[in-house]
PDB file with SEQRES, HELIX, SHEET and CRYST1 records, atoms N, CA, C and O in Angstrom:
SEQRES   1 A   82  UNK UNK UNK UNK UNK UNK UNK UNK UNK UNK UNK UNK UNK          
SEQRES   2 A   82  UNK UNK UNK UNK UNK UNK UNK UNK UNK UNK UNK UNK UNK          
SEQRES   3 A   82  UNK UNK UNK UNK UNK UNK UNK UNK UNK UNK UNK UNK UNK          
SEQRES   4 A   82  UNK UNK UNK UNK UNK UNK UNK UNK UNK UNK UNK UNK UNK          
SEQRES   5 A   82  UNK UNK UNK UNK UNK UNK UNK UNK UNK UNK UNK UNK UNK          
SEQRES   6 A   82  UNK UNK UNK UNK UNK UNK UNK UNK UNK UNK UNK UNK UNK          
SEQRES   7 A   82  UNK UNK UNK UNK                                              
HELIX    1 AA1 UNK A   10  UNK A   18  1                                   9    
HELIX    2 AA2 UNK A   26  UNK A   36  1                                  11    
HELIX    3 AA3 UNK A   38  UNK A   56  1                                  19    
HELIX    4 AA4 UNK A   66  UNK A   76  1                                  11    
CRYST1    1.000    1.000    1.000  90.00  90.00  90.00 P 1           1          
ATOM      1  N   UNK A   1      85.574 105.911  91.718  1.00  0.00           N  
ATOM      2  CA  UNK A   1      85.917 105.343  93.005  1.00  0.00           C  
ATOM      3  C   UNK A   1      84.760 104.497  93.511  1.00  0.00           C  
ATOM      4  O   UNK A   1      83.629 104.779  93.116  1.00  0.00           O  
ATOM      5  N   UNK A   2      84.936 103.530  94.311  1.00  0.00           N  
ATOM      6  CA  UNK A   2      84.158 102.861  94.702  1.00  0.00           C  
ATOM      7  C   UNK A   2      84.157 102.742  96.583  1.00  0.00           C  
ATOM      8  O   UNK A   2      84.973 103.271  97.337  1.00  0.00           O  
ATOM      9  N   UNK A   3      83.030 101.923  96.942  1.00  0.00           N  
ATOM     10  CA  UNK A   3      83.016 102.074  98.415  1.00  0.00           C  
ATOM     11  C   UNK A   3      83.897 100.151  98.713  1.00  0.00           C  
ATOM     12  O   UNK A   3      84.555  99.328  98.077  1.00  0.00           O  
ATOM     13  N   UNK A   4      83.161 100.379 100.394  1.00  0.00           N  
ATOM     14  CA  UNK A   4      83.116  98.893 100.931  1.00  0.00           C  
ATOM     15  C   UNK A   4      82.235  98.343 100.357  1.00  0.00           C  
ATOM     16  O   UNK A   4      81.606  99.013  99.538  1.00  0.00           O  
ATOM     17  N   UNK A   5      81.890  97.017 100.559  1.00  0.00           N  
ATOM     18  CA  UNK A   5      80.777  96.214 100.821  1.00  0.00           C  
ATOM     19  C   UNK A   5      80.463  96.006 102.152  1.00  0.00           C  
ATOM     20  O   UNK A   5      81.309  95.742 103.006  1.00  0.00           O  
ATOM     21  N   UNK A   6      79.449  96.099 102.327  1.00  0.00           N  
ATOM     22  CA  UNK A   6      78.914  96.360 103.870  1.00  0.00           C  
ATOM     23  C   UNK A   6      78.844  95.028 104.224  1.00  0.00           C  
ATOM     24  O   UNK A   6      78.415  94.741 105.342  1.00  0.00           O  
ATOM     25  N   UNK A   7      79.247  94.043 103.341  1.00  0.00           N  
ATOM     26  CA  UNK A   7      79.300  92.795 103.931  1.00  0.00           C  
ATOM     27  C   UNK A   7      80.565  92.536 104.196  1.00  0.00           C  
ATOM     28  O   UNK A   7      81.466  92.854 103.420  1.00  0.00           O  
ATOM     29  N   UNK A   8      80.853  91.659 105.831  1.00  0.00           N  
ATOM     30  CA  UNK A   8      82.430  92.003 105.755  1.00  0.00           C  
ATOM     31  C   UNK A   8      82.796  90.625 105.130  1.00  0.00           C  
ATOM     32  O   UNK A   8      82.371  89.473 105.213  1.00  0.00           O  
ATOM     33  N   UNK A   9      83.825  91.310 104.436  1.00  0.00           N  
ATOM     34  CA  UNK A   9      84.629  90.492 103.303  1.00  0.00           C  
ATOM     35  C   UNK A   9      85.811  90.727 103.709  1.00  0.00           C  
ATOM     36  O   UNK A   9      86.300  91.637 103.040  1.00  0.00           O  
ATOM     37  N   UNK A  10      86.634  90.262 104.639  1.00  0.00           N  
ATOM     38  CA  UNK A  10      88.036  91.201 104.770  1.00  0.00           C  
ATOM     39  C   UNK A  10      89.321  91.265 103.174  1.00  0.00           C  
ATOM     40  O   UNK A  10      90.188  92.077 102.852  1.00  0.00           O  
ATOM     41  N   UNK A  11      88.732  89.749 102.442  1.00  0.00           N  
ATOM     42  CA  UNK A  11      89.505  89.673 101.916  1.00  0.00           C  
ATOM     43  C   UNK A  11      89.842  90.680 100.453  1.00  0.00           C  
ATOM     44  O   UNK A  11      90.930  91.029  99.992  1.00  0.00           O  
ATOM     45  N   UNK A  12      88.478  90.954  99.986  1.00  0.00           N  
ATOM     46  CA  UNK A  12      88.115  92.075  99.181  1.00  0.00           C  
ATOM     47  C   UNK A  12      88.144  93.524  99.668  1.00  0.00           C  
ATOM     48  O   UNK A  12      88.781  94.415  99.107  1.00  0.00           O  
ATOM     49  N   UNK A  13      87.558  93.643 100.526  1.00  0.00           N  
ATOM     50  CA  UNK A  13      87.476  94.737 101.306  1.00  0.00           C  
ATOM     51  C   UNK A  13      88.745  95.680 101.215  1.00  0.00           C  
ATOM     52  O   UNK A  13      88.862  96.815 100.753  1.00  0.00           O  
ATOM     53  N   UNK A  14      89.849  94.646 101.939  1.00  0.00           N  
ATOM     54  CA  UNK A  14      91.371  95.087 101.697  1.00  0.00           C  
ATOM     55  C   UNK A  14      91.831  95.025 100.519  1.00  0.00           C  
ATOM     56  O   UNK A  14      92.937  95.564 100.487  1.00  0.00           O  
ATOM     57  N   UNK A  15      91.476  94.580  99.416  1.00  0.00           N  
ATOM     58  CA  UNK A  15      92.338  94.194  98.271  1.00  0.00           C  
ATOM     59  C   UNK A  15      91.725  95.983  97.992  1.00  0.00           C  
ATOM     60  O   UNK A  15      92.517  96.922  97.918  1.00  0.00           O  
ATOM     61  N   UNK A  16      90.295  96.139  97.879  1.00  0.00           N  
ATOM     62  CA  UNK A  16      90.132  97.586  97.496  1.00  0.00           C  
ATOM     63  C   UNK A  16      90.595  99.050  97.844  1.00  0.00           C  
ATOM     64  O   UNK A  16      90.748 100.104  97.225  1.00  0.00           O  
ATOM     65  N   UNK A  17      90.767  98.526  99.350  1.00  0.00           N  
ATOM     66  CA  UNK A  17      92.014  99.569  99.845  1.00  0.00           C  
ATOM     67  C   UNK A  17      92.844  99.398  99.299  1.00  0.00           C  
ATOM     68  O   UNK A  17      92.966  99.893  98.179  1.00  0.00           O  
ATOM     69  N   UNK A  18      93.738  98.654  99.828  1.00  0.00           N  
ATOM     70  CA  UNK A  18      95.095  98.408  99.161  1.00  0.00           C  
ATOM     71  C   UNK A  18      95.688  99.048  97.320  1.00  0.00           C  
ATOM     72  O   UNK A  18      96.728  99.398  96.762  1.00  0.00           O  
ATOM     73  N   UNK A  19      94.492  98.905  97.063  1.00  0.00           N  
ATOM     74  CA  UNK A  19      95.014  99.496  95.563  1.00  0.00           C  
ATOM     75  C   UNK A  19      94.339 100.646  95.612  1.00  0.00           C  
ATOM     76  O   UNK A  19      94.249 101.024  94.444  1.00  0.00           O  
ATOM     77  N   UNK A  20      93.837 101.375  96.288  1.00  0.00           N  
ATOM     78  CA  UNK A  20      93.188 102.868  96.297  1.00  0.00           C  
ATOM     79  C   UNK A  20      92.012 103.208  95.610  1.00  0.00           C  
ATOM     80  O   UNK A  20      91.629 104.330  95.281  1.00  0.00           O  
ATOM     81  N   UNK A  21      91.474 102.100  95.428  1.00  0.00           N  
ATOM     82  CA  UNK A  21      90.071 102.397  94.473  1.00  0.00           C  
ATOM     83  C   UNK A  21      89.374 102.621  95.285  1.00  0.00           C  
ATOM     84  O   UNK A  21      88.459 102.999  94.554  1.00  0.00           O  
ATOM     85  N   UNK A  22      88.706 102.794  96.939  1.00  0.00           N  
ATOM     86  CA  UNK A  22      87.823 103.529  97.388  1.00  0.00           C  
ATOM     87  C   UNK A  22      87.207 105.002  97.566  1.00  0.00           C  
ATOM     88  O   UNK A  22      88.276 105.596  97.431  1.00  0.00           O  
ATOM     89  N   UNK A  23      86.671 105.589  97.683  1.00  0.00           N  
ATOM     90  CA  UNK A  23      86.134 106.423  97.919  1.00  0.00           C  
ATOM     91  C   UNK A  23      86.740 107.275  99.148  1.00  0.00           C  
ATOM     92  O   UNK A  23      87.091 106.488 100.027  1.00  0.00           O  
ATOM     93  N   UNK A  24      86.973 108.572  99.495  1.00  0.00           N  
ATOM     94  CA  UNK A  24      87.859 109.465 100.618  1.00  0.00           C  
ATOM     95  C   UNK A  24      86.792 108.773 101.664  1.00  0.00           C  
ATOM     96  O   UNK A  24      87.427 108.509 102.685  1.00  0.00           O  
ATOM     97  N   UNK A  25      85.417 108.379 101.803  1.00  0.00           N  
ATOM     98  CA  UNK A  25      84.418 108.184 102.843  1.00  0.00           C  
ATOM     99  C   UNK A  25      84.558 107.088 103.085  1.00  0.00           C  
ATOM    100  O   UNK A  25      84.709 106.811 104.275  1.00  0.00           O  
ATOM    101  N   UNK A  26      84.569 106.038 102.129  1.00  0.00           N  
ATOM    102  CA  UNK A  26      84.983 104.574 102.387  1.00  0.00           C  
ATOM    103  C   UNK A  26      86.240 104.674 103.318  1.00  0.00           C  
ATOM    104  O   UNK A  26      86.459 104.242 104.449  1.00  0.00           O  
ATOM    105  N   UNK A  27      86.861 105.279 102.576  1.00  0.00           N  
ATOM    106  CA  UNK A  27      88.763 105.146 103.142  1.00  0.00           C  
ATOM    107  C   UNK A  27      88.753 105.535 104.876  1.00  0.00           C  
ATOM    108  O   UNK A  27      89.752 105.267 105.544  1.00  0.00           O  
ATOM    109  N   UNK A  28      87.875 106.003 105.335  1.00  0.00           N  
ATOM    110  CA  UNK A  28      87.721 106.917 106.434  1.00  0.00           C  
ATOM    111  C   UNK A  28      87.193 105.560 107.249  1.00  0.00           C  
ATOM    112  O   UNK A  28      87.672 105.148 108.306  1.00  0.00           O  
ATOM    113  N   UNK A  29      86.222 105.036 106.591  1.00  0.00           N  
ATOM    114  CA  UNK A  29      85.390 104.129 107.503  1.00  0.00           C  
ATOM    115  C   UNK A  29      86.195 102.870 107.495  1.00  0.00           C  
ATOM    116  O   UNK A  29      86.191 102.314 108.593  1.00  0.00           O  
ATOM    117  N   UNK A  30      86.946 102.211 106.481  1.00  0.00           N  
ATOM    118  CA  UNK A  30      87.677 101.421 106.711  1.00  0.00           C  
ATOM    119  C   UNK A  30      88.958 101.520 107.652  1.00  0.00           C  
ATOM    120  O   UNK A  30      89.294 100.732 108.536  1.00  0.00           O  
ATOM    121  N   UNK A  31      89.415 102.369 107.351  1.00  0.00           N  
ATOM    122  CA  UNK A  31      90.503 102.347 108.520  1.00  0.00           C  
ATOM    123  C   UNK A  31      90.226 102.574 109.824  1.00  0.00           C  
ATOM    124  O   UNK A  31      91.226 102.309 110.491  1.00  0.00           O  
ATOM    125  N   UNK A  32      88.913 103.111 110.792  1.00  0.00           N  
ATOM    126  CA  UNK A  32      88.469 102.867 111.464  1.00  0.00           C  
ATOM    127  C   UNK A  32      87.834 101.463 111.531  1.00  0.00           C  
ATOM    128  O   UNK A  32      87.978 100.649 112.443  1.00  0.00           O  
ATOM    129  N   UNK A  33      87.274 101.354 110.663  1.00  0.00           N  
ATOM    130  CA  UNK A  33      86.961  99.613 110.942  1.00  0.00           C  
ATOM    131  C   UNK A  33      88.643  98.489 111.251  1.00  0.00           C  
ATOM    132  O   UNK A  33      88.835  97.559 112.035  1.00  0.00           O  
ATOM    133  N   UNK A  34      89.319  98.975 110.498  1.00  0.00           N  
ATOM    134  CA  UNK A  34      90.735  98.186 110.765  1.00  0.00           C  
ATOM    135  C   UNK A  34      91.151  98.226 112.240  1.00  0.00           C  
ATOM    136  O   UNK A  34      91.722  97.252 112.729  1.00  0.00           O  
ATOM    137  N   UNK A  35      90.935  99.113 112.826  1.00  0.00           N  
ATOM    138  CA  UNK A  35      91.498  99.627 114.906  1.00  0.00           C  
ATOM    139  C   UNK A  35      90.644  98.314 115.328  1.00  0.00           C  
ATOM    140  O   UNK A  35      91.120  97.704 116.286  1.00  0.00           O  
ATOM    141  N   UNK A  36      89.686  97.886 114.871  1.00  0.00           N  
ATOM    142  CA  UNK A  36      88.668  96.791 115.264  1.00  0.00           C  
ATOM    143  C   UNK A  36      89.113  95.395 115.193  1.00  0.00           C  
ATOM    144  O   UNK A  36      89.385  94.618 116.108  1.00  0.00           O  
ATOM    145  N   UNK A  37      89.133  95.222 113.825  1.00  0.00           N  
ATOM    146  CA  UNK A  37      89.190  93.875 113.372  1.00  0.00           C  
ATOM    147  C   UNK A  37      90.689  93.512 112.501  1.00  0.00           C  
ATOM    148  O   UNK A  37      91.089  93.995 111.442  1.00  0.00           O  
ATOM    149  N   UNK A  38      91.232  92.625 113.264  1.00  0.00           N  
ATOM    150  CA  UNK A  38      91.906  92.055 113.374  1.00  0.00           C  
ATOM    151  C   UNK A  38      91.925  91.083 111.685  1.00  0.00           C  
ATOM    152  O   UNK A  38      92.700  91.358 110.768  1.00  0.00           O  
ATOM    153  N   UNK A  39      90.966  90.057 111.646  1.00  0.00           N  
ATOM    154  CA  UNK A  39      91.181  89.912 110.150  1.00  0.00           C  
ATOM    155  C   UNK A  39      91.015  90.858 108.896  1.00  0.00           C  
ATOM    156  O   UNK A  39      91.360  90.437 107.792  1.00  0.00           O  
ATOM    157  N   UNK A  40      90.490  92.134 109.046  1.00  0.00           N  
ATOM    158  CA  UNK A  40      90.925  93.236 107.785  1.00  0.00           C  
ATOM    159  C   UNK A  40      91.944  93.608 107.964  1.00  0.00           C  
ATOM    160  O   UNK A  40      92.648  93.710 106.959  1.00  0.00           O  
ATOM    161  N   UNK A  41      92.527  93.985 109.258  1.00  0.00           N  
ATOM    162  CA  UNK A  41      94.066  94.528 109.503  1.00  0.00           C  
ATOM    163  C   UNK A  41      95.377  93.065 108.664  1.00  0.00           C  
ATOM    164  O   UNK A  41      96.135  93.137 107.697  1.00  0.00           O  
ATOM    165  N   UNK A  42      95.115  92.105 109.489  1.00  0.00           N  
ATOM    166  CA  UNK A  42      95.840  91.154 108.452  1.00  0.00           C  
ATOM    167  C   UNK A  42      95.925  91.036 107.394  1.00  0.00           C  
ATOM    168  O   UNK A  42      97.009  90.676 106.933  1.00  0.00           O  
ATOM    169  N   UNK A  43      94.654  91.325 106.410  1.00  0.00           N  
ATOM    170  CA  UNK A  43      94.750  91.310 105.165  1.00  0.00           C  
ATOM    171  C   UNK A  43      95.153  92.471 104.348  1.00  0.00           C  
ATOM    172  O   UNK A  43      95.582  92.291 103.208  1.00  0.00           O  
ATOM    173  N   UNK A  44      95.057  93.504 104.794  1.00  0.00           N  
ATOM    174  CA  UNK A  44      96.024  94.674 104.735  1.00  0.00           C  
ATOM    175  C   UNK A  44      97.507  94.769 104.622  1.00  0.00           C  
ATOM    176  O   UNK A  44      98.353  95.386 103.975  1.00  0.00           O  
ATOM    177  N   UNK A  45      97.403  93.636 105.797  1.00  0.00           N  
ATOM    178  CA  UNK A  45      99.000  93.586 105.677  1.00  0.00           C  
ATOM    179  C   UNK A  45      99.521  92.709 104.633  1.00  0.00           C  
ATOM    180  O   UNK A  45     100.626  92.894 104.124  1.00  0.00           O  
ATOM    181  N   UNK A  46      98.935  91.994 104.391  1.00  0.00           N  
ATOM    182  CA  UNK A  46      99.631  90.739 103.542  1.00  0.00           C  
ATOM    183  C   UNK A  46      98.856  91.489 102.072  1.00  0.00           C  
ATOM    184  O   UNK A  46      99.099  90.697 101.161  1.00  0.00           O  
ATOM    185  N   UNK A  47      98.238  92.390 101.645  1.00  0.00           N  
ATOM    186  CA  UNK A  47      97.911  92.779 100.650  1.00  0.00           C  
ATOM    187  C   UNK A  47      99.532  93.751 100.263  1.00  0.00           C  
ATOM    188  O   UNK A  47     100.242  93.756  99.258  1.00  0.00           O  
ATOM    189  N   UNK A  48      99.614  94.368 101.369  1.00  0.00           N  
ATOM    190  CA  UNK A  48     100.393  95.871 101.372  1.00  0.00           C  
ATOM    191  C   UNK A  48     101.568  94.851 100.926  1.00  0.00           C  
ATOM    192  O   UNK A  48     102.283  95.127  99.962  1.00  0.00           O  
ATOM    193  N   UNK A  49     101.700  93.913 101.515  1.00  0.00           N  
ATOM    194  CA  UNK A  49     103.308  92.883 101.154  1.00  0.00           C  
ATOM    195  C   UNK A  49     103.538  92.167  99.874  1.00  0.00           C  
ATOM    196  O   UNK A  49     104.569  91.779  99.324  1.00  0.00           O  
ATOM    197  N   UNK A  50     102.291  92.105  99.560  1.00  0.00           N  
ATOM    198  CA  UNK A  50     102.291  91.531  98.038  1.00  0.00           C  
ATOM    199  C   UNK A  50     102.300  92.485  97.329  1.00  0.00           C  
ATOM    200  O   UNK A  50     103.170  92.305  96.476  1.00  0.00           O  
ATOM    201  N   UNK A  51     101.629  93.769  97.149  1.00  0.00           N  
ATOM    202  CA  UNK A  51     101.953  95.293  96.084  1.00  0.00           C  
ATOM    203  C   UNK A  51     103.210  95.293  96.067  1.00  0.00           C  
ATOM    204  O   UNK A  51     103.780  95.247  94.976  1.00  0.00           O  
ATOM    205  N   UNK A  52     104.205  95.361  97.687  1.00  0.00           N  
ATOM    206  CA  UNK A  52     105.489  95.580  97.045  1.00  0.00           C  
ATOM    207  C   UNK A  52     106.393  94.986  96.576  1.00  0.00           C  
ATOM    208  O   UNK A  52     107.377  95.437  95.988  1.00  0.00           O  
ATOM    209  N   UNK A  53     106.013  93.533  96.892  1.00  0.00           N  
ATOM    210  CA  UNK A  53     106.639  92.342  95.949  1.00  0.00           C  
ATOM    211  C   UNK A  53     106.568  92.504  94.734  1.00  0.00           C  
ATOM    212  O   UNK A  53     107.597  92.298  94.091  1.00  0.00           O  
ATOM    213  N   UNK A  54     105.376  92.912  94.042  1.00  0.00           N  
ATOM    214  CA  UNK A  54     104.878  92.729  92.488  1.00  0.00           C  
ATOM    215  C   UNK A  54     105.344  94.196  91.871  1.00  0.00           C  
ATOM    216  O   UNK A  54     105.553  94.305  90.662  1.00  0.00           O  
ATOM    217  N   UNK A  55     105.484  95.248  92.722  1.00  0.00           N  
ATOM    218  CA  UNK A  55     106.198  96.743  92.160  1.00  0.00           C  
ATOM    219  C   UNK A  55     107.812  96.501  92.297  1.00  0.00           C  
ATOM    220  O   UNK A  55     108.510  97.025  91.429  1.00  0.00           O  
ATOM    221  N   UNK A  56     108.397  95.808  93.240  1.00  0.00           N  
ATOM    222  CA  UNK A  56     109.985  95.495  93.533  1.00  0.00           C  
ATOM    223  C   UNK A  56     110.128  94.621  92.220  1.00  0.00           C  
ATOM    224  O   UNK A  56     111.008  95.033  91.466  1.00  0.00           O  
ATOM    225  N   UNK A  57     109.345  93.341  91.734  1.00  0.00           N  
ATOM    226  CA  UNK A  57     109.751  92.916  90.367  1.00  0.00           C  
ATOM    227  C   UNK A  57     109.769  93.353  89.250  1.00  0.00           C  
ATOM    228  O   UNK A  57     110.143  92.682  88.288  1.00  0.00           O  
ATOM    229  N   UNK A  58     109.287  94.798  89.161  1.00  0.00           N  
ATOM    230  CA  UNK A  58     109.000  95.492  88.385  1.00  0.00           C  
ATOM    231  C   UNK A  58     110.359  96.784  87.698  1.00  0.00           C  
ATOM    232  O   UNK A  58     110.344  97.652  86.825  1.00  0.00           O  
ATOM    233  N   UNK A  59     111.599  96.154  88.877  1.00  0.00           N  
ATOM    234  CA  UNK A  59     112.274  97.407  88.834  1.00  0.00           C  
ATOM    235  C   UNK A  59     113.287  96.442  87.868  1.00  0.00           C  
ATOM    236  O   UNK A  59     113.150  95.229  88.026  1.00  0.00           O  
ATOM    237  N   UNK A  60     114.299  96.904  86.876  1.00  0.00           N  
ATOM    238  CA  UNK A  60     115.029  96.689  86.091  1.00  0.00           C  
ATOM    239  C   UNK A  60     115.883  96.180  86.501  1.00  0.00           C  
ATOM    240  O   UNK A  60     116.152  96.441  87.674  1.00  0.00           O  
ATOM    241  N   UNK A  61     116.738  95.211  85.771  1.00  0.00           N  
ATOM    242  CA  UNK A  61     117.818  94.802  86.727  1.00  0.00           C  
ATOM    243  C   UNK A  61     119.185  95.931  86.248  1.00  0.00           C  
ATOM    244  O   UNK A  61     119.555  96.662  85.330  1.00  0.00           O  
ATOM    245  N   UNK A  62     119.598  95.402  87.712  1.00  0.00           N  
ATOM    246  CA  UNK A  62     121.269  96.596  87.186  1.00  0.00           C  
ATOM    247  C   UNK A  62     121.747  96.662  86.008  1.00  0.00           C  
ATOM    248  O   UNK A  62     121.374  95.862  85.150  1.00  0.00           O  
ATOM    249  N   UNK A  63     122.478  97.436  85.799  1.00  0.00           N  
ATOM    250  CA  UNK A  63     122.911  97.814  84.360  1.00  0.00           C  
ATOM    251  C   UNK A  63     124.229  96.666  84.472  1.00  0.00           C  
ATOM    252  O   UNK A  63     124.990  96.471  85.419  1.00  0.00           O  
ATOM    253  N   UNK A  64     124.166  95.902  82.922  1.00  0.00           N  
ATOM    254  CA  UNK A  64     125.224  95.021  82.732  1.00  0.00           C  
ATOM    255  C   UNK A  64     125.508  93.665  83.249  1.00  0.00           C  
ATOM    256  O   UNK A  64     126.539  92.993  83.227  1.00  0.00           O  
ATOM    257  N   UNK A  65     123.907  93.358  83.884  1.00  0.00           N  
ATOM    258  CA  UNK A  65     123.713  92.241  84.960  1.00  0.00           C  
ATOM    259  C   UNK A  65     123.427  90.972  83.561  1.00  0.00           C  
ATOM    260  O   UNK A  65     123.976  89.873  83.639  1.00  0.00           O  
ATOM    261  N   UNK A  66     122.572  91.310  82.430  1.00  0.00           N  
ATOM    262  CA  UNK A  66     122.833  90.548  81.411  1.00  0.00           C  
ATOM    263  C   UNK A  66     123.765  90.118  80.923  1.00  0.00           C  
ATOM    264  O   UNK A  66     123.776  88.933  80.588  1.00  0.00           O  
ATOM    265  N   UNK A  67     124.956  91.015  80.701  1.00  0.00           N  
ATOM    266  CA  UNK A  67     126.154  90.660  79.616  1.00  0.00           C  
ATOM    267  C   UNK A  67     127.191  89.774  80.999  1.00  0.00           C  
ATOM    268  O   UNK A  67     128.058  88.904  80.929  1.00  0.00           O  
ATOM    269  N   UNK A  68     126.686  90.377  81.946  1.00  0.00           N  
ATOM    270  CA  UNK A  68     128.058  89.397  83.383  1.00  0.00           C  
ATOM    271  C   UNK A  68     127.069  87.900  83.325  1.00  0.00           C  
ATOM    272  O   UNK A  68     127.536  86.766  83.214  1.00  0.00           O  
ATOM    273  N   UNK A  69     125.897  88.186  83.412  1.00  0.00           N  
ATOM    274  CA  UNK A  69     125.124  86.331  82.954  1.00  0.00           C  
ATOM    275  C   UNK A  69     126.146  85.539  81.950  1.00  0.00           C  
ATOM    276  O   UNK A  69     127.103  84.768  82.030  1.00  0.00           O  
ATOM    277  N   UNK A  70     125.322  86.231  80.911  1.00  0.00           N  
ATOM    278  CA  UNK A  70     126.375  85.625  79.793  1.00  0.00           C  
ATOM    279  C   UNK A  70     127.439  85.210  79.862  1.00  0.00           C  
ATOM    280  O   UNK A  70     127.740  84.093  79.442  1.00  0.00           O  
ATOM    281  N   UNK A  71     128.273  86.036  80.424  1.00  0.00           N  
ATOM    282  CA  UNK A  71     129.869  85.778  80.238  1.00  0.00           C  
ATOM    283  C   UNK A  71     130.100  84.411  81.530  1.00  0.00           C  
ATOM    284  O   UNK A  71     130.777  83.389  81.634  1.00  0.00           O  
ATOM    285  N   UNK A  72     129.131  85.123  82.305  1.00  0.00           N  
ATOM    286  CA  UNK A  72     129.326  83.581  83.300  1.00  0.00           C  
ATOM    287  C   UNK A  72     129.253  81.840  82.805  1.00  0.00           C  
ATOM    288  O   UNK A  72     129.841  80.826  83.181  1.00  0.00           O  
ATOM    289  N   UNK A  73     128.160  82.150  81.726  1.00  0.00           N  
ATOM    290  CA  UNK A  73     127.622  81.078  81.463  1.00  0.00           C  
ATOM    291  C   UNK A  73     128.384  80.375  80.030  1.00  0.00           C  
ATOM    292  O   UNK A  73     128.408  79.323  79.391  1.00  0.00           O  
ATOM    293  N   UNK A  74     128.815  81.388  80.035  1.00  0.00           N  
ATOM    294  CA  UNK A  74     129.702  80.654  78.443  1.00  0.00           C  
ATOM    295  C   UNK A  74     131.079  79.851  79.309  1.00  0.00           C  
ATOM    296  O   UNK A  74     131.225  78.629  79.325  1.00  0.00           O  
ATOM    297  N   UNK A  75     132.143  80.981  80.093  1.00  0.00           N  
ATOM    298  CA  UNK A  75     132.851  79.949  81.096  1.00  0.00           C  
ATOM    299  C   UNK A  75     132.205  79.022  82.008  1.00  0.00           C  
ATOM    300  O   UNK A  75     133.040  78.336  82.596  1.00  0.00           O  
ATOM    301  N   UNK A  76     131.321  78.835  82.242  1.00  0.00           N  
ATOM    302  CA  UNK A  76     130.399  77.449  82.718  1.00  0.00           C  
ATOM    303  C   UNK A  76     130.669  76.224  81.871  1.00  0.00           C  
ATOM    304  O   UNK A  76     130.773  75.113  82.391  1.00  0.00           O  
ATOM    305  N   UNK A  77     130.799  76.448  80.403  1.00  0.00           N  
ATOM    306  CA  UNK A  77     130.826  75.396  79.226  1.00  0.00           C  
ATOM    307  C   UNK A  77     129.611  74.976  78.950  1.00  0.00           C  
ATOM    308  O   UNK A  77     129.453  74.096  78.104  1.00  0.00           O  
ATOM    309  N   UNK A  78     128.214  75.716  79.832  1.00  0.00           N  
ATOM    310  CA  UNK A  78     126.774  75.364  78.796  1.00  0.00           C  
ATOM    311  C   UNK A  78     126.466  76.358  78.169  1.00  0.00           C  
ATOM    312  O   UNK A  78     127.096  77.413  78.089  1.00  0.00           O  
ATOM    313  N   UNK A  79     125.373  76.049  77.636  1.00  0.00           N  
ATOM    314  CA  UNK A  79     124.685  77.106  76.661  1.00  0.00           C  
ATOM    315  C   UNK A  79     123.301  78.162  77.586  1.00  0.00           C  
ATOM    316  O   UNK A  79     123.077  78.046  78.791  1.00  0.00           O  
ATOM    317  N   UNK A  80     122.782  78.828  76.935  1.00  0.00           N  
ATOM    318  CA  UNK A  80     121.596  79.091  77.810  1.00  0.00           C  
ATOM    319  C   UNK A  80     120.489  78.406  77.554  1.00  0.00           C  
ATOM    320  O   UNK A  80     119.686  78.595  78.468  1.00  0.00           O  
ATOM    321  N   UNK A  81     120.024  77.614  76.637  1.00  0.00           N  
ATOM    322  CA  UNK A  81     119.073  76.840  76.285  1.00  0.00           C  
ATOM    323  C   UNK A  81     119.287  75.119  76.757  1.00  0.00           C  
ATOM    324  O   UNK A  81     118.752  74.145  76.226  1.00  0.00           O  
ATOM    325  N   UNK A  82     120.118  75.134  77.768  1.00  0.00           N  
ATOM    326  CA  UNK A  82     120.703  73.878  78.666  1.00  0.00           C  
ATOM    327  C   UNK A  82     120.021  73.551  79.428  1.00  0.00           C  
ATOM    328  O   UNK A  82     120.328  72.620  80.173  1.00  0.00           O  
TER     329      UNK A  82                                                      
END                                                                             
């Protein structure tokens, strides 16, 4: 685990929260530092919004969502390499 940098960086700072690599003492002092400052809290947020963008693309698509492509695309009259 790792800490802050005592230099404020909001933009790192949060990226290290955000993925949980700090330290339980770091974690303590940052989120008290967040009640403060306004640009770590933002970047928190827009960190926290991008994890679940990049874990939501991560989820499979429905079952059979390939073969209904296909079948769409052949009654289309192109190919898939079109």
């Amino acid at each position: 685990m790792i800490g802050i940098k005592r230099v404020h960086d909001p933009e790192r700072n949060a990226a290290v929260y955000v993925s949980g690599e700090l330290s339980r003492r770091a974690t303590h002092w940052f989120e008290a530092h967040l009640l403060d400052c306004d640009d770590c809290w933002r970047e928190v947020a827009l960190g926290r919004a991008g994890k679940r963008l990049a874990e939501d693309a991560l989820e499979p698509a429905p079952a059979g969502l390939r073969d209904r492509l296909r079948a769409l695309v052949r009654l289309s009259g192109t190919s898939l390499t079109d």
